[in-house]
N, C-alpha and C positions, 0 to 999 in steps of 0.2 A: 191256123197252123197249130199241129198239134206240139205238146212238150216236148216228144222225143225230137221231132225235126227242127224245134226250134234251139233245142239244147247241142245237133248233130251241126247245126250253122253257125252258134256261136261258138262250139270247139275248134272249128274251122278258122271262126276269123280272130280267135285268140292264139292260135299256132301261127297262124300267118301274121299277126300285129308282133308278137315276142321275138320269132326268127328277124323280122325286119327290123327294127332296130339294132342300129351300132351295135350301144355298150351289149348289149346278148351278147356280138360276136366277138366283144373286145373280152369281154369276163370268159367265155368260153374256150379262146383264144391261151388268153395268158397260164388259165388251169390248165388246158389239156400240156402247155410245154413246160409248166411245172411239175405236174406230175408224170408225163415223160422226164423229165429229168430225175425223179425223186425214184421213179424205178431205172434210168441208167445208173446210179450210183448205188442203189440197193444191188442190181443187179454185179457190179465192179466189188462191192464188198463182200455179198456169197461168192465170186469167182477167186478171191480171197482167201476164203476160208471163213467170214462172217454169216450175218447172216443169223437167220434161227435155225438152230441145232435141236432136228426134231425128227424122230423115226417117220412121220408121215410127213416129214416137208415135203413140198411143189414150190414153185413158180410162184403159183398164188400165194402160197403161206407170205414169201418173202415180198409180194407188193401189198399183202393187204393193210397195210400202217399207211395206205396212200387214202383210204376210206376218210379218214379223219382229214385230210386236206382237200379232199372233194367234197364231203359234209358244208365243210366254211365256204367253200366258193358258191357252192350250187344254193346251200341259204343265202346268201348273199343276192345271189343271181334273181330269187323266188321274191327276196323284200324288194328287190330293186323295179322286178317286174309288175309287183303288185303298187307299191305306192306313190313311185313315178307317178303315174295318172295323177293322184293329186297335184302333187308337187307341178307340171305342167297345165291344168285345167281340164286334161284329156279324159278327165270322168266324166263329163258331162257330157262328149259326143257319143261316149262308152253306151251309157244307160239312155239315151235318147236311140242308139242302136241294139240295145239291148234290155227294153224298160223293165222285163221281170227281173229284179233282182238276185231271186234263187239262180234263176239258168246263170247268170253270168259267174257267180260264187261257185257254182259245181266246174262251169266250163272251165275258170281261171285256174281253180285247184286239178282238175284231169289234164290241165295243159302242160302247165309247170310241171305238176308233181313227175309227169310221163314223161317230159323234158328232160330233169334233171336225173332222172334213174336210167334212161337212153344215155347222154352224156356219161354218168359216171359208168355203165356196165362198160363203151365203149375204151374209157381214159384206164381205167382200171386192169381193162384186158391187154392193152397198151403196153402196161407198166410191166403186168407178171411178164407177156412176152420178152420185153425188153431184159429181162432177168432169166428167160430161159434161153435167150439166143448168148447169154454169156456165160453161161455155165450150163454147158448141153446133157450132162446128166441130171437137170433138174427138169421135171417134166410139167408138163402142163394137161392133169388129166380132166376127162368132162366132168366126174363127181364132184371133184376137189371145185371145181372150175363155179357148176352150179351152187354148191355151196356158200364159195365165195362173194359171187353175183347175187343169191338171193340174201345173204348177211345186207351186201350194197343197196340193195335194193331197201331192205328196210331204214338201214343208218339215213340212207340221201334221199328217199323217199316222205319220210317223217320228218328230215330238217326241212325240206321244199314245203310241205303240210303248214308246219310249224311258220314260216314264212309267211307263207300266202296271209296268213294270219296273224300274225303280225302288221303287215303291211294293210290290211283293211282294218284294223285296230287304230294301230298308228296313225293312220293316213300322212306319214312321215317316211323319207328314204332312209336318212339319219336315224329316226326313232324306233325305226324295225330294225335297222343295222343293229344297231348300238343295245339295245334290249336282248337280241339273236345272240349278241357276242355273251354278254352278261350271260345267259343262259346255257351257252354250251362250253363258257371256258372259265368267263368271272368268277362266277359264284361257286360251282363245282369247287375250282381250287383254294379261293380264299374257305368258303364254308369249311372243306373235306378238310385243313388243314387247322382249324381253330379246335384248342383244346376242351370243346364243350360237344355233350355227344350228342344232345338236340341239333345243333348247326349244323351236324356229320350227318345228322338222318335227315336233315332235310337236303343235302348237296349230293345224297342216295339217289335221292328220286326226282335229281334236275334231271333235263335230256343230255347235257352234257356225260354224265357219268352213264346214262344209259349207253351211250355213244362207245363210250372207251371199254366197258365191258365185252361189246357187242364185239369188239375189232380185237382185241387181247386176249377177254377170257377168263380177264382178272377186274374189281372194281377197288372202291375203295371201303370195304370191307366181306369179312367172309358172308354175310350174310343174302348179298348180294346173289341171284341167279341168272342164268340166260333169261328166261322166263320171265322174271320181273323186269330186266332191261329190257327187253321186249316191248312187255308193256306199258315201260315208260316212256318210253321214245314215242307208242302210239296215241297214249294218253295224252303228252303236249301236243301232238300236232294236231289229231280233231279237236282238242280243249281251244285251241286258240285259231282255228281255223273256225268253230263255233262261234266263239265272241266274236271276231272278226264280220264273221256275216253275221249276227245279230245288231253290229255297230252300221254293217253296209243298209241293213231289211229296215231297220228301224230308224234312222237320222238324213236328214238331207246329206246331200253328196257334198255340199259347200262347207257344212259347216265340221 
């Protein structure tokens, strides 16, 4: 059997193994009617008068502050999917059905990562709607629209990355949570906040601060670009998607 068809069957049965379990639909569940909620009330406060006061607002302009609560869920979603398996012993019928180790690290991360950017284009499109059906002069255009979606696409695309990687790192549900958190909220705000400017450049170039740039526009200093947050958000998710499968290619599944 060659790579490609065996990498085309293990895509397969890593969409099929993630959809089937619960917590998928319980975590998927609970995001999509919080951030339906988060743009019914974004949407009540532009019908208001709130809102961003912005010559080119849309729709979108006024759900895209729901990015950053899809980010947390959907990494959430990526550690949970990846390191379950340990935590249950379910790696070892994994790679007994899938002994090359590459195919399965490629298949887990195109599974997730295409999951979690499906889920949020859908939750997100949700949101703006629900903000344009309350204030009908705020429109929902395709430009603004794709914009918006490829922004999401990178934020939750790169947390899910980040994830996946984490979660073969850790081989811990807890240890990729809790590290993810540290990473996109911890350390950003404690660092960005201490009066030493070392601490401030390095909570620059967490993914956290890529993150809120990406969605704002704004970081925690002027030096900061779209550009660089770009590339930081890229940089942790292959970096850690990297060691991740370096810890799966290289160490027993047990230990």
């Amino acid at each position: 059997m060659t790579t490609g068809s065996t990498l085309a069957r293990t895509v397969r049965a890593e969409w099929l193994r993630l959809w089937s379990v619960r917590s998928t639909w319980v975590l998927v569940t609970l995001l999509a009617l919080f951030v339906a909620g988060l743009g019914a009330v974004a949407g009540w406060d532009a019908a208001g008068g709130g809102g961003f006061d912005a010559p080119s607002r849309t729709a979108w302009e006024d759900a895209r502050f729901t990015m950053l609560f899809l980010l947390f869920g959907l990494v959430a979603l990526a550690c949970v999917a990846t390191a379950a398996d340990y935590g249950t012993g379910g790696i070892v019928p994994t790679l007994q059905w899938t002994p090359r180790r590459g195919v399965l690290l490629a298949a887990r991360a195109v599974v997730v990562v295409g999951a979690a950017v499906l889920v949020a284009a859908v939750l997100l499109t949700v949101a703006a709607a629900l903000v344009a059906v309350q204030v009908p002069g705020l429109a929902m255009p395709p430009g603004a629209g794709a914009s918006t979606l490829g922004d999401a696409a990178l934020v939750v695309g790169s947390g899910a990355l980040l994830g996946v990687g984490l979660g073969f790192l850790t081989r811990s549900t807890a240890g990729s949570l809790v590290t993810a958190v540290g990473l996109l909220v911890v350390l950003p705000l404690v660092l960005g906040n201490l009066p030493y400017a070392s601490l401030k450049a390095v909570a620059e170039h967490l993914p956290g601060a890529g993150a809120i740039f990406v969605v704002f526009g704004q970081g925690m200093s002027e030096d900061m670009t779209l550009a660089s947050a770009r590339v930081t958000l890229l940089a942790w998710g292959v970096g850690a998607v990297t060691l991740g499968g370096l810890r799966l290619l290289r160490s027993d599944a047990g230990r």
